[in-house]
BAROVO-826006 format. One record per residue: x, y, z of N, C-alpha, C in turn; residue in one letter. Coordinates in Angstrom, 2 decimals. Layout:
<pts>
+---------+---------+---------+---------+---------+---------+---------+---------+---------+------+
|     n_u |     n_v |     n_w |    ca_u |    ca_v |    ca_w |     c_u |     c_v |     c_w | code |
+---------+---------+---------+---------+---------+---------+---------+---------+---------+------+
|       X |       Y |       Z |       X |       Y |       Z |       X |       Y |       Z |    A |
...
+---------+---------+---------+---------+---------+---------+---------+---------+---------+------+
</pts>
This chain:
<pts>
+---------+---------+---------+---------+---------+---------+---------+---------+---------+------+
|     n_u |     n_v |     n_w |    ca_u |    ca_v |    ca_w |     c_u |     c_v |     c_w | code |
+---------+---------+---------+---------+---------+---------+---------+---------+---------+------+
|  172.02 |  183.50 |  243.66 |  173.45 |  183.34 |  243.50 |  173.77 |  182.04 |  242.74 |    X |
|  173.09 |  180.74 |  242.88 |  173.08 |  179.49 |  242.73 |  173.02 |  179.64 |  240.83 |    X |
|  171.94 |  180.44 |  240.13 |  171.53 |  180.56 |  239.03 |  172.74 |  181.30 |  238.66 |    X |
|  173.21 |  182.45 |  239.05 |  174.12 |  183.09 |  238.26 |  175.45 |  181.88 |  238.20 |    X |
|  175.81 |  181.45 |  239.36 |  177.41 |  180.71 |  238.91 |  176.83 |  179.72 |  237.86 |    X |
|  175.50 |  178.94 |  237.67 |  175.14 |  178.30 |  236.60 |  174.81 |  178.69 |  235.13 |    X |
|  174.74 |  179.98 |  235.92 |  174.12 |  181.13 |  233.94 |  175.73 |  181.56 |  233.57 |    X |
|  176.98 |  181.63 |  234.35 |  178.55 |  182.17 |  234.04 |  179.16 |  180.42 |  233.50 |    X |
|  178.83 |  179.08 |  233.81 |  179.36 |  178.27 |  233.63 |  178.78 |  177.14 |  232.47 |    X |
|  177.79 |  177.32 |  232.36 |  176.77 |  177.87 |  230.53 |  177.80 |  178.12 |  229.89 |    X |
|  177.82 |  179.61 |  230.08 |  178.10 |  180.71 |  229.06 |  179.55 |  180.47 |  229.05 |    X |
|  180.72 |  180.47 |  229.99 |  182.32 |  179.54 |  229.45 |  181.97 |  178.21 |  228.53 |    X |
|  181.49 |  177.36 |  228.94 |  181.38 |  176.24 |  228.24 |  180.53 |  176.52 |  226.71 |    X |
|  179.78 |  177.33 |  226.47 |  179.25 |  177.52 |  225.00 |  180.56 |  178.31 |  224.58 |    X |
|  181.45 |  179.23 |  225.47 |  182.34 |  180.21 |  224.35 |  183.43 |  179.20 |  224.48 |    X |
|  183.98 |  177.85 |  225.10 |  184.70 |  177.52 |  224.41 |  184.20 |  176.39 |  223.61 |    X |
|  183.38 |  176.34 |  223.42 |  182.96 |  174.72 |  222.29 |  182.71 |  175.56 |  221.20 |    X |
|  182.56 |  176.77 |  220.62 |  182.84 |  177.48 |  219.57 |  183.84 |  177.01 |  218.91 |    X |
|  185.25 |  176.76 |  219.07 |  186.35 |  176.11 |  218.28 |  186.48 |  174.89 |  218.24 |    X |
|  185.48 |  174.43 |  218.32 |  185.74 |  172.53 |  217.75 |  185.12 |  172.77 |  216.83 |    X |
|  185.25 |  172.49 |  215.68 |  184.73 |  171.68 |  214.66 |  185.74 |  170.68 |  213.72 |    X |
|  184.56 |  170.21 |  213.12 |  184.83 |  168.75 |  212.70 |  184.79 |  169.18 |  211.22 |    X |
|  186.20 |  168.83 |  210.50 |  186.12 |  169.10 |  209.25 |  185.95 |  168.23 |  208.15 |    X |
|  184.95 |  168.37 |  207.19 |  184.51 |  167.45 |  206.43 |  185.59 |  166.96 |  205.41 |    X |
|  186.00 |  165.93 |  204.67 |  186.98 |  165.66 |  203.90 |  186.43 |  166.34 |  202.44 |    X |
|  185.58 |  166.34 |  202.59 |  185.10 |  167.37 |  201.13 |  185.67 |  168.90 |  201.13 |    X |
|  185.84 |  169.30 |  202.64 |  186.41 |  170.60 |  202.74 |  187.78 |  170.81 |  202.45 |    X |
|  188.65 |  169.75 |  202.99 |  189.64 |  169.98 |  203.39 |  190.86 |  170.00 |  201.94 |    X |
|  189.86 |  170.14 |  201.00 |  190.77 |  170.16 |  199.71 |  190.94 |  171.85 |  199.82 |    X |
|  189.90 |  172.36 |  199.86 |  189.93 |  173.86 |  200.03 |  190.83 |  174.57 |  200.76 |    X |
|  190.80 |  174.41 |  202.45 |  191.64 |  174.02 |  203.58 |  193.30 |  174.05 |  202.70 |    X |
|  193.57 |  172.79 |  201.99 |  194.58 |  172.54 |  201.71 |  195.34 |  173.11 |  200.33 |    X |
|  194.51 |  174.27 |  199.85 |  194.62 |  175.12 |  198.62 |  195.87 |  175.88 |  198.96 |    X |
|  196.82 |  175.98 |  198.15 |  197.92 |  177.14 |  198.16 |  198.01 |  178.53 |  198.57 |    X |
|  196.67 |  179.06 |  198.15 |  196.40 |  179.84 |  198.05 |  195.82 |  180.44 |  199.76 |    X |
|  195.45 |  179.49 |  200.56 |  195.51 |  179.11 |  201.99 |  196.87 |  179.77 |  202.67 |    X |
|  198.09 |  179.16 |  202.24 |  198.86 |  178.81 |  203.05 |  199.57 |  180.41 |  203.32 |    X |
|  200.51 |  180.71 |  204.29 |  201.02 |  182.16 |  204.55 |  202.03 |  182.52 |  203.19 |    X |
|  202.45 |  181.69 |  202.62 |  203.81 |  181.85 |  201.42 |  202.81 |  181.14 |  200.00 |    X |
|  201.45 |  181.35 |  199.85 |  201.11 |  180.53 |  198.95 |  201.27 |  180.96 |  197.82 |    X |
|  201.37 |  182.67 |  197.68 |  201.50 |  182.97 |  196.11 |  202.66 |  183.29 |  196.40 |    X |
|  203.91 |  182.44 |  195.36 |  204.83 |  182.88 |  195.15 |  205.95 |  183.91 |  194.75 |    X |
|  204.90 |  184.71 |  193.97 |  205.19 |  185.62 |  193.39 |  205.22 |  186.97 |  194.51 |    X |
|  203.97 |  187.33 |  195.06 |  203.93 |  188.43 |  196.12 |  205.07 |  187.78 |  197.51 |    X |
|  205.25 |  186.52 |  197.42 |  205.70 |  186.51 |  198.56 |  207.75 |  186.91 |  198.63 |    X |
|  208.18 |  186.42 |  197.13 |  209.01 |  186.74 |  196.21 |  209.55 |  188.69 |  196.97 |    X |
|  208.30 |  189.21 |  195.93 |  208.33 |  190.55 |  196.48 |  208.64 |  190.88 |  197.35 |    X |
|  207.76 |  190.21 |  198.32 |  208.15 |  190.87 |  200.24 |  209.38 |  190.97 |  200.56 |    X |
|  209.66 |  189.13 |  200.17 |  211.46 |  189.36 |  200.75 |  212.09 |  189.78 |  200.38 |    X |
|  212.28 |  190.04 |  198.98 |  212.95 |  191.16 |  198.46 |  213.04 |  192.53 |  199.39 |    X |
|  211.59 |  193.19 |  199.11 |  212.01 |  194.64 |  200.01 |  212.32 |  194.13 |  201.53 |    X |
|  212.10 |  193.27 |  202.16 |  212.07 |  192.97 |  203.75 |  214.11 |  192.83 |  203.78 |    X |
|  214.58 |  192.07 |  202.68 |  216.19 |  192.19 |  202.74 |  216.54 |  193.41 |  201.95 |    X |
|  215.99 |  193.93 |  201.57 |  216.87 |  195.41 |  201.07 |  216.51 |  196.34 |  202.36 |    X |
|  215.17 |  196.46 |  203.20 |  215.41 |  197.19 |  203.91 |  216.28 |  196.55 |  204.95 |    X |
|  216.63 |  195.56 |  205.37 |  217.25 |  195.05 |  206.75 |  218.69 |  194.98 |  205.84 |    X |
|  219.51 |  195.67 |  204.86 |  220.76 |  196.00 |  204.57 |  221.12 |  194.28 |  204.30 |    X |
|  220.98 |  193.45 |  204.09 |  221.94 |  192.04 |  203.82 |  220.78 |  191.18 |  202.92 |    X |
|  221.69 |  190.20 |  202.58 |  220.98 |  189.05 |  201.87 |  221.40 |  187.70 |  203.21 |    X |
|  220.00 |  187.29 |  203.65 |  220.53 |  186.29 |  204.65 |  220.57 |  185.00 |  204.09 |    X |
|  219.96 |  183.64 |  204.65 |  219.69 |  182.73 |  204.03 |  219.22 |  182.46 |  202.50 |    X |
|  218.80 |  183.44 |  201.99 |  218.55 |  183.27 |  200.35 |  219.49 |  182.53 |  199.32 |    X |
|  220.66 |  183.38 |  199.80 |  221.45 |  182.36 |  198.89 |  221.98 |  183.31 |  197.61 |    X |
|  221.78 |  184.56 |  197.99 |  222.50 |  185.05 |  197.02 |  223.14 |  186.20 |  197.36 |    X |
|  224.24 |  186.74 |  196.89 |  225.15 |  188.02 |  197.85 |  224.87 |  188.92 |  197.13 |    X |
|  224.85 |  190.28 |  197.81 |  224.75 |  191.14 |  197.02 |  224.57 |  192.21 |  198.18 |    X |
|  224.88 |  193.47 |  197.89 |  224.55 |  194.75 |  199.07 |  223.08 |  194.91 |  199.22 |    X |
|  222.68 |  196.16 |  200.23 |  221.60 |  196.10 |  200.49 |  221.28 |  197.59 |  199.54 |    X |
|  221.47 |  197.57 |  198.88 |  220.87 |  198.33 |  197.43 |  219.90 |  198.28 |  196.46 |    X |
|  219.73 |  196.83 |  197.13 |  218.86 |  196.48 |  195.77 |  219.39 |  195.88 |  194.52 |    X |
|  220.74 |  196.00 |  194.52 |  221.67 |  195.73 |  192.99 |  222.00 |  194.67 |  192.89 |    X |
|  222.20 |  193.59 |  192.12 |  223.10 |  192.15 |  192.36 |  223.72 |  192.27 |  191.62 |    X |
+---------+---------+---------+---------+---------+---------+---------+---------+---------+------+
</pts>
């Protein structure tokens, strides 16, 4: 019994030290690429909101009026 609560408290402690790491500053240019980020290409992201406010009928915060048609 003694071995197993020590073979279950191992095995938590290896599955959470899985998410530390230490990131090298050589990496973190990569890391910090645009192309990274959730809105990094402008262009597809452009797109989305477009159809995401034509289907939800309004123009919200964007900044520009217009029906939910698609038309300006």
């Amino acid at each position: 019994m003694r071995c197993l609560v020590l073979l279950l408290v191992l095995a938590a402690s290896a599955a959470s030290s899985i998410g530390c790491v230490t990131v090298k500053p050589q990496e973190r240019s990569l890391l910090a690429d645009p192309i990274m980020q959730f809105e990094g290409d402008q262009a597809t992201a452009a797109q989305l909101r477009h159809a995401i406010e034509n289907r939800e009928g309004s123009y919200g915060g964007a900044g520009v009026s217009g029906g939910g048609c698609g038309c300006n």
